[in-house]
MARVOTOR-875255 format. One record per residue (C-alpha): x, y, z. Coordinates in Angstrom, 3 decimals. Example, Ala and Ser with C-alpha at 12.3 -4.5 7.8 and 13.67 -1.06 7.14 Angstrom:
x=12.300, y=-4.500, z=7.800
x=13.670, y=-1.060, z=7.140
***
This chain:
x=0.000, y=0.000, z=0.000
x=1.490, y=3.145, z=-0.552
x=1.316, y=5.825, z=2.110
x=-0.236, y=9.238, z=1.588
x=1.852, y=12.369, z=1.296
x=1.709, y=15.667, z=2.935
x=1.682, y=18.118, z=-0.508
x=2.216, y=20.972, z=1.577
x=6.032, y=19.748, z=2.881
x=6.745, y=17.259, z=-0.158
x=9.520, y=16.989, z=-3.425
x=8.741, y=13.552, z=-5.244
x=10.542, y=12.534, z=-8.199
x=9.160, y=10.647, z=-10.843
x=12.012, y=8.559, z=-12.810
x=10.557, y=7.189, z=-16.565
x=12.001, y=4.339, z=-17.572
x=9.621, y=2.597, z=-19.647
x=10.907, y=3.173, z=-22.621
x=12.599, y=-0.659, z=-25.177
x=15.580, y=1.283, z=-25.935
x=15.082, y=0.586, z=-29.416
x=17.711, y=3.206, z=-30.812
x=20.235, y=1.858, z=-28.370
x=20.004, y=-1.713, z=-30.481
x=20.919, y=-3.683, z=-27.113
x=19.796, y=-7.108, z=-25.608
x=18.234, y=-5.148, z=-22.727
x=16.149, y=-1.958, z=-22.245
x=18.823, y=0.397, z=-22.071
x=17.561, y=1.438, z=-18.154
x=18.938, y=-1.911, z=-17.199
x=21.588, y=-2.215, z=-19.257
x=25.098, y=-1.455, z=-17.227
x=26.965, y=1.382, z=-17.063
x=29.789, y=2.423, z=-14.603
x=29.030, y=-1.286, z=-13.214
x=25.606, y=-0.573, z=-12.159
x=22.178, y=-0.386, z=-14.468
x=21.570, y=2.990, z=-15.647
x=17.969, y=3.370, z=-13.756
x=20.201, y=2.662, z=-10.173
x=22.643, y=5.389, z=-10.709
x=19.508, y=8.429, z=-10.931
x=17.764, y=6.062, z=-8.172
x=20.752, y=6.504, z=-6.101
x=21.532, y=9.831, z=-6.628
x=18.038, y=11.444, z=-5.889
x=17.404, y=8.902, z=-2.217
x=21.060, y=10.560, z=-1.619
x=19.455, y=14.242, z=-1.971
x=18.087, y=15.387, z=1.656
x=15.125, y=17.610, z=-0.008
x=13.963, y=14.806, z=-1.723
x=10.986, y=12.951, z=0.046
x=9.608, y=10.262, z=-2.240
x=10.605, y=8.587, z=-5.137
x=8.028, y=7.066, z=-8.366
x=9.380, y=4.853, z=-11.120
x=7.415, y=4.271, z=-14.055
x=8.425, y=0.904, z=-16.356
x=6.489, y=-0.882, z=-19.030
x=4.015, y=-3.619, z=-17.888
x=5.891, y=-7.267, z=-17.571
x=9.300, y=-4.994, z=-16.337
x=8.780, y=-4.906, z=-12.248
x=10.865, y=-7.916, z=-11.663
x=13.636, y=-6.424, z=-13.675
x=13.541, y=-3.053, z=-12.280
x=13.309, y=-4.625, z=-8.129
x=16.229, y=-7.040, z=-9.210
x=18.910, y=-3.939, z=-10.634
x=17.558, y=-2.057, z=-7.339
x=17.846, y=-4.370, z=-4.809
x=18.505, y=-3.828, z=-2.089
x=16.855, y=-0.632, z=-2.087
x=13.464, y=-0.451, z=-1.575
x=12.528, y=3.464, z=-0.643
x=10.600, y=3.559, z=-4.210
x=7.265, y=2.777, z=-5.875
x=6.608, y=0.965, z=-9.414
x=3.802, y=2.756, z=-11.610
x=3.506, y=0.585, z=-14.727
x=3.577, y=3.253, z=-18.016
x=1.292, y=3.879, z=-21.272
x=1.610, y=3.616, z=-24.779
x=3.615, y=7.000, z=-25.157
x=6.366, y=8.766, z=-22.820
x=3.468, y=11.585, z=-21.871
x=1.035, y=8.529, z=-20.920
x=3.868, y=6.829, z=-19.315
x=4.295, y=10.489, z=-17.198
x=0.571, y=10.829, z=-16.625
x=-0.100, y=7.338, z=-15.033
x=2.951, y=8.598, z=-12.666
x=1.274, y=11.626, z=-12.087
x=-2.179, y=9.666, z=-11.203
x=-0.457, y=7.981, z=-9.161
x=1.037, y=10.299, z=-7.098
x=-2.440, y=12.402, z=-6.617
x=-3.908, y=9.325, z=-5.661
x=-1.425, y=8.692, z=-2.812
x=-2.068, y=12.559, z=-1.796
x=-0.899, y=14.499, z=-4.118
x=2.488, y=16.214, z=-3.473
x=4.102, y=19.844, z=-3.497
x=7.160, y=19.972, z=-6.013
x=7.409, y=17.426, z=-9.107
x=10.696, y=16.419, z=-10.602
x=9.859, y=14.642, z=-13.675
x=13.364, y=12.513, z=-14.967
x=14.881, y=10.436, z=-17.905
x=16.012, y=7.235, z=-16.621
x=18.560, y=7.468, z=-19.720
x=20.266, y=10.310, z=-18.283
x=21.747, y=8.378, z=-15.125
x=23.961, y=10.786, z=-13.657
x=22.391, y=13.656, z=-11.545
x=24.557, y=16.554, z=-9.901
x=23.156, y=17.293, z=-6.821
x=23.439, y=21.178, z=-7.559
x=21.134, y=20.448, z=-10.291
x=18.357, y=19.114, z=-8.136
x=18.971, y=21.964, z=-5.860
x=18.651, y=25.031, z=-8.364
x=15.545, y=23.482, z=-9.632
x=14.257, y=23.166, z=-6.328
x=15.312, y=26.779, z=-5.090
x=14.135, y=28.198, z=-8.828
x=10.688, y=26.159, z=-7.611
x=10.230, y=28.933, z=-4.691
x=9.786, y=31.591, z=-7.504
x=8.247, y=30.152, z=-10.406
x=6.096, y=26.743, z=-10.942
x=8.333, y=25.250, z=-13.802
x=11.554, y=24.712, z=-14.058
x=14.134, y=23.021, z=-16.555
x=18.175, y=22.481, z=-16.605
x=19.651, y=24.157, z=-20.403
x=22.922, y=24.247, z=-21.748
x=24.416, y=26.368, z=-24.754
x=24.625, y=25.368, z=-28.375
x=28.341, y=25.198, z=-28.663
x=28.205, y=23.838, z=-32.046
x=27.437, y=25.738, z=-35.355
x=24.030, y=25.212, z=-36.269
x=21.928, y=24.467, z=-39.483
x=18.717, y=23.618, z=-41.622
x=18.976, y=20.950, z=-43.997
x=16.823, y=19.726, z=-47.082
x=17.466, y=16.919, z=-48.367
x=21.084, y=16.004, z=-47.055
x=22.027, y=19.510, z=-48.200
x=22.826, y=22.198, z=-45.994
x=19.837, y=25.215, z=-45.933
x=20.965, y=27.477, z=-43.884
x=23.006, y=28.745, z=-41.240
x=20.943, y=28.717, z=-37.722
x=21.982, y=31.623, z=-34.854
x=22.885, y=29.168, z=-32.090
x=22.488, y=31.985, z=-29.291
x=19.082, y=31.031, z=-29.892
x=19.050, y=27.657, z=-29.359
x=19.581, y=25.636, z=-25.888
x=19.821, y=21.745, z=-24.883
x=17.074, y=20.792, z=-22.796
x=17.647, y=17.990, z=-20.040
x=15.856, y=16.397, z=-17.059
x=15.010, y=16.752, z=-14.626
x=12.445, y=19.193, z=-15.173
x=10.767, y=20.881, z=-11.654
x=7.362, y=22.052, z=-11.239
x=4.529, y=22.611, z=-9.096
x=2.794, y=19.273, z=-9.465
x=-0.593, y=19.826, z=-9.003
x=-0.109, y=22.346, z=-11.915
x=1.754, y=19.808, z=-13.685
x=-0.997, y=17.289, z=-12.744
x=-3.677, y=19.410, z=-14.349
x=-1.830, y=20.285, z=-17.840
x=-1.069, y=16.178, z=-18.305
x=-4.734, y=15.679, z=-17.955
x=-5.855, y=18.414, z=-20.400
x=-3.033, y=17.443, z=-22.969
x=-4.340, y=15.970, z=-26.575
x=-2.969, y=12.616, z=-26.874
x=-2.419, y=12.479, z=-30.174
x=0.138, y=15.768, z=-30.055
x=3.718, y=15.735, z=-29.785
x=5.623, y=16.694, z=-26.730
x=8.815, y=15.302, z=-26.258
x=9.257, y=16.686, z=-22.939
x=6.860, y=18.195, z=-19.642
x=7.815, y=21.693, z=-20.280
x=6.351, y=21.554, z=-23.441
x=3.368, y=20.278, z=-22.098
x=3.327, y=22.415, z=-19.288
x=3.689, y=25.411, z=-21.154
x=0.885, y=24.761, z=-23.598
x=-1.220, y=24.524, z=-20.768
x=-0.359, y=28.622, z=-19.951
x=2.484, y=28.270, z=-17.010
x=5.679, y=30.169, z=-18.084
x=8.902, y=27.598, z=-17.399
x=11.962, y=29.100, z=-15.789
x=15.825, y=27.904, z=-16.263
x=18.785, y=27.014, z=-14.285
x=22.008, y=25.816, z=-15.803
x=22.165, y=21.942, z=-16.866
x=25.360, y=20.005, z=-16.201
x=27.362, y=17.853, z=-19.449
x=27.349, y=14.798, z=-16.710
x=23.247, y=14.865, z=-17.705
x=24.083, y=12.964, z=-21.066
x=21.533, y=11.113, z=-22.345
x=22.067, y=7.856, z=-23.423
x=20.325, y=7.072, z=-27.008
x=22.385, y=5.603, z=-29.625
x=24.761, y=2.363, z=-29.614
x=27.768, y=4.415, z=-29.804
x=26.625, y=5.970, z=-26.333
x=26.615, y=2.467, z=-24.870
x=29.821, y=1.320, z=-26.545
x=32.077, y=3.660, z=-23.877
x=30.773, y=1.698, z=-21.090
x=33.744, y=-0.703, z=-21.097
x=35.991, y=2.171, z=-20.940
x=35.111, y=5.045, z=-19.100
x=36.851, y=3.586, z=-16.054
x=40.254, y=3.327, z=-18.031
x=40.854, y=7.151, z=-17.488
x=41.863, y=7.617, z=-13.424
x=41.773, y=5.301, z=-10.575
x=41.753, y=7.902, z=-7.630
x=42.058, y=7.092, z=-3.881
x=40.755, y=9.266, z=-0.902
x=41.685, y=9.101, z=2.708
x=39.712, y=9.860, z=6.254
x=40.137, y=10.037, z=9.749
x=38.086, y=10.912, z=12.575
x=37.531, y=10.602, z=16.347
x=34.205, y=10.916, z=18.541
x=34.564, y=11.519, z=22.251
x=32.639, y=8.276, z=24.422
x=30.292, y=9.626, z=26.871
x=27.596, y=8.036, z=29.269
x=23.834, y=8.652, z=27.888
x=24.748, y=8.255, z=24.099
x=23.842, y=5.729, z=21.821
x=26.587, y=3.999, z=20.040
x=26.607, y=3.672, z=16.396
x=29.609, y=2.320, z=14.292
x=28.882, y=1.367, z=10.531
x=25.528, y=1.958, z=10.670
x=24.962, y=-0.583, z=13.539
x=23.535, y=0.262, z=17.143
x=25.897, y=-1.688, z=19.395
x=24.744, y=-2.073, z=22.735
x=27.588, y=-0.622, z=25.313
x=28.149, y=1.053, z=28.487
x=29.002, y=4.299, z=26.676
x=28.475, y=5.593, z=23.391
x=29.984, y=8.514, z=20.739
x=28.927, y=12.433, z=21.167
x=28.520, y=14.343, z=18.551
x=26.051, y=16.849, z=16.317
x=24.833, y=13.788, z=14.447
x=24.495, y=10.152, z=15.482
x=28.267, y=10.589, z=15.823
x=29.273, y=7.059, z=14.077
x=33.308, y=7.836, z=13.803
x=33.272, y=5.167, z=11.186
x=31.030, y=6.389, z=8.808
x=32.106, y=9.786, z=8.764
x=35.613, y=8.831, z=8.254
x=34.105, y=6.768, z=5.213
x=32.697, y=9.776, z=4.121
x=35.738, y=11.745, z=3.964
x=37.344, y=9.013, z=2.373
x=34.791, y=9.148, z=-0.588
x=35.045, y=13.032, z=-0.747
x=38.285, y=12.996, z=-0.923
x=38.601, y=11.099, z=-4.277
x=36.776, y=13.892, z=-6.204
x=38.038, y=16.427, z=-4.169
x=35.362, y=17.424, z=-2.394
x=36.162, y=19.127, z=0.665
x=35.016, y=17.328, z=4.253
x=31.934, y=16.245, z=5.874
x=31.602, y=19.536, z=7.531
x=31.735, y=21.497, z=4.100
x=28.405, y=19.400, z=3.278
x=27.031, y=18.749, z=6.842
x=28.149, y=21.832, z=9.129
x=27.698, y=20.985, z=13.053
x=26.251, y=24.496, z=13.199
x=23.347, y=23.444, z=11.082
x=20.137, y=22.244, z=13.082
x=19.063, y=20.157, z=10.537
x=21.830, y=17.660, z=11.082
x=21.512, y=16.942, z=14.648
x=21.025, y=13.440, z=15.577
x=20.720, y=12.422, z=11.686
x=21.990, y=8.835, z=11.075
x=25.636, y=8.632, z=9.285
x=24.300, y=6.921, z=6.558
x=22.804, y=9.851, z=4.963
x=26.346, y=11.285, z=4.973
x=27.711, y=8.561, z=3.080
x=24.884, y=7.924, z=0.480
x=25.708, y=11.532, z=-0.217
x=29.040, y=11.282, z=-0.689
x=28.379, y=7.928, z=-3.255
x=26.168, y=9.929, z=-4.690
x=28.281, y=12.665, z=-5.442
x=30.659, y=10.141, z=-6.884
x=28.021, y=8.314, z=-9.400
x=26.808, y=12.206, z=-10.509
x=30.694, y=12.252, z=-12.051
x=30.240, y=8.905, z=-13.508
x=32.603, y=7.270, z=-11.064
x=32.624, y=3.816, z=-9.415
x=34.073, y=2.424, z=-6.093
x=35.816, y=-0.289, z=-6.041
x=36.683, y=-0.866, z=-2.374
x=36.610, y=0.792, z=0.972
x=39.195, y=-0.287, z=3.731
x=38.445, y=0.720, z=7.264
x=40.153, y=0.712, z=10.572
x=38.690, y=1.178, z=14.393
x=40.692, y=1.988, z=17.152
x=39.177, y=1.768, z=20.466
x=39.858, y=-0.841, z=23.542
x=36.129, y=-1.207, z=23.940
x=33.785, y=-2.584, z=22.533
x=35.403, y=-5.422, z=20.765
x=34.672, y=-4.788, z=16.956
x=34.887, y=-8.234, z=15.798
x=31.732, y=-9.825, z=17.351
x=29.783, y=-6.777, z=15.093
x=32.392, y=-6.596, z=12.066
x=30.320, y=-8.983, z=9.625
x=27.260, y=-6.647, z=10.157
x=29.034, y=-3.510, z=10.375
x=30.138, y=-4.471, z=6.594
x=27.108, y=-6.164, z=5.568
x=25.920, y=-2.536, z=6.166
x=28.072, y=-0.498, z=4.307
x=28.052, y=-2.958, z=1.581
x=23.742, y=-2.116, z=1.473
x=24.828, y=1.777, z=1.454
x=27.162, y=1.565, z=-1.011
x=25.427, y=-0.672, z=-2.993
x=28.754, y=-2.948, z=-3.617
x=29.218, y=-6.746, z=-2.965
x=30.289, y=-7.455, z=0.391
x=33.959, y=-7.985, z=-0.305
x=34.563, y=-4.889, z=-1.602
x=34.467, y=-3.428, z=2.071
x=36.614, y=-4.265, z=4.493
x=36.318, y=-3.365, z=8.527
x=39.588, y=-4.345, z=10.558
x=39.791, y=-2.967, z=14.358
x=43.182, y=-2.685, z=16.322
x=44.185, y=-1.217, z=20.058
x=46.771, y=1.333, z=21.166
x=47.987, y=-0.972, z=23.754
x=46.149, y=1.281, z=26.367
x=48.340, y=4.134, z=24.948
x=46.535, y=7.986, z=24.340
x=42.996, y=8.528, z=24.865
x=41.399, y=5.622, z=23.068
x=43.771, y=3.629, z=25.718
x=42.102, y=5.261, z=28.328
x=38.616, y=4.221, z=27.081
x=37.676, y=7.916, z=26.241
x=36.962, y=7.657, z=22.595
x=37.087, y=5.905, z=19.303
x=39.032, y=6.676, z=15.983
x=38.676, y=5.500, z=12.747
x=40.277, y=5.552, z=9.643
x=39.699, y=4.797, z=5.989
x=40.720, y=4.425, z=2.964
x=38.353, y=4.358, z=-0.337
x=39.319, y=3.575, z=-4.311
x=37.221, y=4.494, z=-7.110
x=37.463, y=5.384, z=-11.070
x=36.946, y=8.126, z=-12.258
***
């Protein structure tokens, strides 16, 4: 069952990937196909559950494709299946039913499951755009010289100035959205929502697009996937240390572990995760955890690690990278890490979305040396490898 939404505090996202790939001449619908090691839908899927303003998340797929699209998620389940129409603006519609059936919602992004990687400043200029107008849509320059052709022969010269690349995702207000779906003609073209949306009398704002929005369309698209990893394999590097106190909870690795103390700290304070996260900042450079998650921001307080990390991965797969492997160390005298190690990376292997021996968890002592000798806190280190 799916639970009703709160319009007035809610940004869903509708993902279509319903579409044969037909163009892309592959075995697969190009949404499952691989790319960067993953299928294309996971990458978008990934990158919006990673986005904090994001609240809900809709995929539409072509009737008989569920088990397809549950087995290149799992094991993430924080989405629902709408099954699409005839035609991407049917496909968009019976997303958009959907979603008003379950309570409607506030903010719509509609997105292209063939554009997999999302920058997360995208998603947030739409969304800030959003608080002005009730459209919104990513553009980019014509770089190229442009022209009119007849018959394989070149017409005319076309003032590129003019003309802008369109991607997705596209924002709007969704009961607005909603409304100009229902009222659209069928049996017109639209290739996209702002067309529609506009037709329907709503102006449509812009915010700059990003190149790492390619679409994927033709085989020769699909034909760098064996690649793209050749280029850089980059490694990034974090440490960190959380004070134990009585009172706290104590979270390592996404795990509660039950103990006589736990970690303090603006968040859940899970040393090993935020060291992770560092770690995966650090190979694109990045900054830290705090540039992304300042202690001085309310918002953050008490907020489980994970989030941290699942940005950070995110951030990653928005670039097109892949990690390979994470390598972590704890260093504390108590608890003892190995009763909880095979869960602590069962964990981070379900955040990550990587097999389970692609993470490694060791612990050590400091022979009662410094103040993780004296039992006042835990460190952590790690080490993460991706391409790039």
């Amino acid at each position: 069952m799916i639970a009703a939404s709160n319009p007035s505090e809610e940004n869903h996202v509708l993902i279509v990937a319903a579409g044969v790939g037909a163009r892309a001449g592959l075995d697969l619908p190009k949404q499952f196909e691989l790319i960067s090691g993953k299928p294309m839908l996971r990458h978008s899927v990934e990158s919006f559950l990673a986005h904090s303003a994001i609240d809900h998340l809709w995929i539409v797929v072509a009737a008989g494709q569920e088990e397809q699209a549950n087995r290149a998620l799992a094991p993430i389940s924080a989405y629902n299946l709408v099954i699409g129409g005839a035609t991407r603006q049917q496909s968009v519609f019976n997303g958009l039913a959907a979603i008003q059936q379950a309570g409607g919602a506030k903010n719509i992004l509609v997105h292209d499951a063939a554009r997999p990687f999302v920058p997360a400043p995208v998603i947030d200029h739409l969304l800030t755009k959003l608080k002005s107008a009730s459209g919104a849509i990513p553009v980019l320059p014509s770089v190229d010289t442009m022209i009119k052709q007849v018959d394989n022969q070149l017409d005319q010269a076309v003032d590129r100035n003019s003309l802008w690349r369109v991607q997705t995702p596209q924002a709007f207000d969704f009961q607005k959205l909603f409304s100009a779906h229902n009222r659209f003609v069928s049996d017109k073209n639209a290739s996209d929502d702002a067309q529609i949306f506009k037709a329907d009398g709503h102006g449509v704002a812009t915010v700059d697009g990003d190149e790492t929005l390619k679409k994927y369309t033709l085989p020769s698209d699909f034909a760098e996937k064996g690649t793209q990893h050749m280029g850089q394999t980059r490694t990034g590097m974090g440490y960190d240390v959380h004070q134990l106190a009585a009172g706290e909870d104590l979270w390592l690795g996404g795990i509660k572990i039950d103990h006589d103390k736990g970690l303090a700290g603006h968040s859940d304070a899970d040393v090993l995760l935020h060291a992770l996260t560092d770690a995966l900042l650090g190979t694109i450079g990045a900054g830290d955890i705090g540039d992304h998650f300042p202690p001085s921001d309310p918002q953050w307080r008490g907020v489980a690690s994970t989030r941290f990390v699942q940005h950070a991965a995110a951030l990653i797969a928005a670039k097109g990278g892949m990690i390979h492997n994470v390598d972590m160390t704890v260093i504390c005298e108590a608890p003892k890490i190995k009763p909880h190690r095979d869960a602590i990376q069962s964990k981070i292997a379900e955040i990550l979305s990587v097999e389970i021996d692609q993470v490694s968890i060791k612990a050590t002592t400091t022979e009662r040396l410094g103040f993780t000798g004296r039992k006042e806190g835990i460190a952590a280190q790690a080490i993460a490898t991706i391409s790039l």
